[in-house]
C-alpha positions in Angstrom: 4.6 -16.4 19.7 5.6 -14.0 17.0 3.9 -10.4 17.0 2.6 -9.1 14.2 2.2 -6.1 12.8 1.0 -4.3 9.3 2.5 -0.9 8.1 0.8 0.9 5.0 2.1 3.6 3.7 0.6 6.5 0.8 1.1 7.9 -2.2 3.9 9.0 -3.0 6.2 6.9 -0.5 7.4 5.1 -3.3 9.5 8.3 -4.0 10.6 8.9 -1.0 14.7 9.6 -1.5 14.5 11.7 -4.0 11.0 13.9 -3.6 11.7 16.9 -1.5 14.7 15.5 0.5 15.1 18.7 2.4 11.7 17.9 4.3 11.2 13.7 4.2 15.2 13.0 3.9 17.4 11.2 1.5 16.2 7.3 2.7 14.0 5.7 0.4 10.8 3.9 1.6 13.0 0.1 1.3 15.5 1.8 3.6 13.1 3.0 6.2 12.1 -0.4 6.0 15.3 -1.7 6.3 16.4 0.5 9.1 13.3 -0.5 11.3 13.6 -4.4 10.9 17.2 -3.9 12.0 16.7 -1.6 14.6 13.6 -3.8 16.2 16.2 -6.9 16.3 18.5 -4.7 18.3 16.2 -3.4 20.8 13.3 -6.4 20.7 14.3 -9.9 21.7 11.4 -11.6 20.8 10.0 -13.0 17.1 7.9 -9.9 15.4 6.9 -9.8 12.2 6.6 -6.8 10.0 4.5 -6.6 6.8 4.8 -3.5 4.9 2.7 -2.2 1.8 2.4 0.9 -0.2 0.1 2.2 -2.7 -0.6 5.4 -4.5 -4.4 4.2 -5.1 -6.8 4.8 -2.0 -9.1 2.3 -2.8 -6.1 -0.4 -2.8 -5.6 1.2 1.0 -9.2 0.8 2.0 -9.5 -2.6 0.8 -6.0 -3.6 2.7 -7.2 -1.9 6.0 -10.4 -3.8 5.5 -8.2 -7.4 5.2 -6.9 -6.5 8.5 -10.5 -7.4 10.2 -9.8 -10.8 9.5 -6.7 -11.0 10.2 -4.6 -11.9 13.2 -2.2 -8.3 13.1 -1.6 -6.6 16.3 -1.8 -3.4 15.2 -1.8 -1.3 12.0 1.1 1.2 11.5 0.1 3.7 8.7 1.5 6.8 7.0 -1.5 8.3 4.7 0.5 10.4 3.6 -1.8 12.7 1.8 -4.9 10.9 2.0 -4.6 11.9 6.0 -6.0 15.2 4.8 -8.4 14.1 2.2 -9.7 10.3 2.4 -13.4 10.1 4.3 -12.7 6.5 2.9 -9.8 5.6 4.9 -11.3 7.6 7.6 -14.1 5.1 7.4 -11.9 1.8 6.6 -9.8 3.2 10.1 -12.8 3.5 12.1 -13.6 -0.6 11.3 -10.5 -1.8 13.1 -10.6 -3.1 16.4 -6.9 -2.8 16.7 -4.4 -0.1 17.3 -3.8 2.3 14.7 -0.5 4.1 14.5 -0.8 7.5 11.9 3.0 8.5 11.3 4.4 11.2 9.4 8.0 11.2 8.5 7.4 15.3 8.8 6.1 17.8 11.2 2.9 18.5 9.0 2.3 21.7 11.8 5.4 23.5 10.4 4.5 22.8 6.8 1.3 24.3 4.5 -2.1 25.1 6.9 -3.7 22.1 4.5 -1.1 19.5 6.1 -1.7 21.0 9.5 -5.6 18.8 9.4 -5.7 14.8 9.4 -9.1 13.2 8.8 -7.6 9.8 9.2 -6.4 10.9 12.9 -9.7 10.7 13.7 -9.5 6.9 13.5 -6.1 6.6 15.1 -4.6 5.8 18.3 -1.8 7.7 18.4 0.0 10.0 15.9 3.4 10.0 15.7 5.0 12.9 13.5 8.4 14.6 12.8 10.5 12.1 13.7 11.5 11.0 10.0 11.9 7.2 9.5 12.2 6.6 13.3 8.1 7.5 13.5 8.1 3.7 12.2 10.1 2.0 14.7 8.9 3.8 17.7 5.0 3.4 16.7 5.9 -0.1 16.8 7.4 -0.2 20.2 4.9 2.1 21.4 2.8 -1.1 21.0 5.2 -4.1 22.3 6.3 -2.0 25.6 2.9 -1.8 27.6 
């Protein structure tokens, strides 16, 4: 049986590489991507299957969260990015899911601007995983297969 899992990210992702490398790093949002399909065959023997999608538009977010109610996705892995500290709408969207929820920053938003410090969206989650840079991915991911 293959697991499944969806990973959104937010606005902005999509320049991930070369927007503020000093604080997100120099990977771009295809190789954190890469990096976490590679790493999960390395350290997961069994099938698990990872779709990934990124938008700058927080509608296009809500209305992918909300596909995820009919769907058969163990979990949802999401960066908000900065919708986290703005978006009552993916708040909302979160709070529909009767799966996991996995908020991960690639940054320590608590030693960054007092604005990044509050998440609305981590209201919805299940666990929060921050400062770890691309590895936030893989390991919100096992934090779901190992139980």
């Amino acid at each position: 049986m293959t697991r499944k899992f969806m990973i959104i990210n937010g606005p902005n992702l999509n320049l991930l590489g070369t927007r503020e490398p000093e604080v997100y790093g120099s990977d771009n949002l295809s190789d954190i991507e890469k990096y976490t399909n590679e790493q999960l065959k390395l350290l997961w023997n069994e099938p698990v299957e990872l779709d990934w999608y990124q938008s700058n538009i927080e509608g296009e977010i809500v209305n992918k969260v909300q596909e995820l109610l009919k769907s058969d996705y163990e979990a949802l892995i999401i960066n908000p990015a900065a919708y986290s500290h703005t978006s009552v709408a993916i708040l909302d969207a979160l709070k529909t899911l009767n799966i996991p929820v996995i908020e991960v920053h690639l940054s320590n938003t608590h030693l960054r601007d007092a604005f990044r410090q509050q998440k609305l969206t981590a209201k919805s989650s299940t666990i929060i995983m921050e400062g770890l840079g691309k590895r936030a991915y893989l390991l919100g991911i096992l934090s779901q297969l190992i139980k």
